[in-house]
N, C-alpha and C positions, 0 to 999 in steps of 0.2 A: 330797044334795050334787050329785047328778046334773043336776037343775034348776039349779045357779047354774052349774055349766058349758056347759047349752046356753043362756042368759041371754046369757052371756058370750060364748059361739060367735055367737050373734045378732048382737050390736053388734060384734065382729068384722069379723063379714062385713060388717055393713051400713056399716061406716065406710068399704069402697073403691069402692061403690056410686057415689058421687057423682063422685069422680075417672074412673073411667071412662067415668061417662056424660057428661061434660061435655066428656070428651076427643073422644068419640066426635059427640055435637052439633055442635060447633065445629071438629072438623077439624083439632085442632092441638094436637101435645103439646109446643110448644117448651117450656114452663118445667116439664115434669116429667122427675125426673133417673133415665134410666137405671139407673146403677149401683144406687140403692135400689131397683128394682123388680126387679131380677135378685135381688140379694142376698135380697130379702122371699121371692121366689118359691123361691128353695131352701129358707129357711128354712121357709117354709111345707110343702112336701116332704119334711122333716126331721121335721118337726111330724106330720106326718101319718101319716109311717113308724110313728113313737111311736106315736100312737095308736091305729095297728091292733097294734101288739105288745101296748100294755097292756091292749089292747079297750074303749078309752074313746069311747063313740062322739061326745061333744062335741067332743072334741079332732079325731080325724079327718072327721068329717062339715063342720065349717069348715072343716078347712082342704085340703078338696077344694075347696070354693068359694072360699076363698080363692087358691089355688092357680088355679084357673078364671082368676078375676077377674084376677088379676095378671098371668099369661100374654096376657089378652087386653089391657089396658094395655099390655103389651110390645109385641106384633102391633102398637093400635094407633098406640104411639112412630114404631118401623119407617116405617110405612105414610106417615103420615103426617111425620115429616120426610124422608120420601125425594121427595116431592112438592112441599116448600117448597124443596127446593134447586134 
């Protein structure tokens, strides 16, 4: 069962891969919304707690990356609509 949770840990992570990089390309996060990246980013946090309590390492090994990746979408929201105004 362990294998269908890092499976799943994978396409996790790799689904916010594209969002960030394109944000980061292009220099412009106007049409991504804040408040779900805040809110993903704790939950991922939350997520993560979990799975070092249960010692599942699918669960927290994503969502340290995911966590990563989300954080750095955040930074670069920030960044970059502090620049467009």
């Amino acid at each position: 069962m362990e294998i269908i949770g890092f499976i799943a840990a994978i396409f996790s992570t790799l689904s916010f891969v594209p969002q960030v990089y394109k944000t980061w390309k292009t220099k412009s996060a106007r049409d991504v919304s804040m408040p779900m990246f805040v809110i993903y980013a704790i939950s991922t946090l939350l997520w993560m707690t979990y799975g070092f309590g249960v010692n599942s390492r699918p669960v927290y090994i994503a969502n340290i990356i995911v966590t990563v990746l989300a954080t750095t979408q955040i930074i670069l929201k920030i960044k970059y609509d502090r620049r467009g105004k």
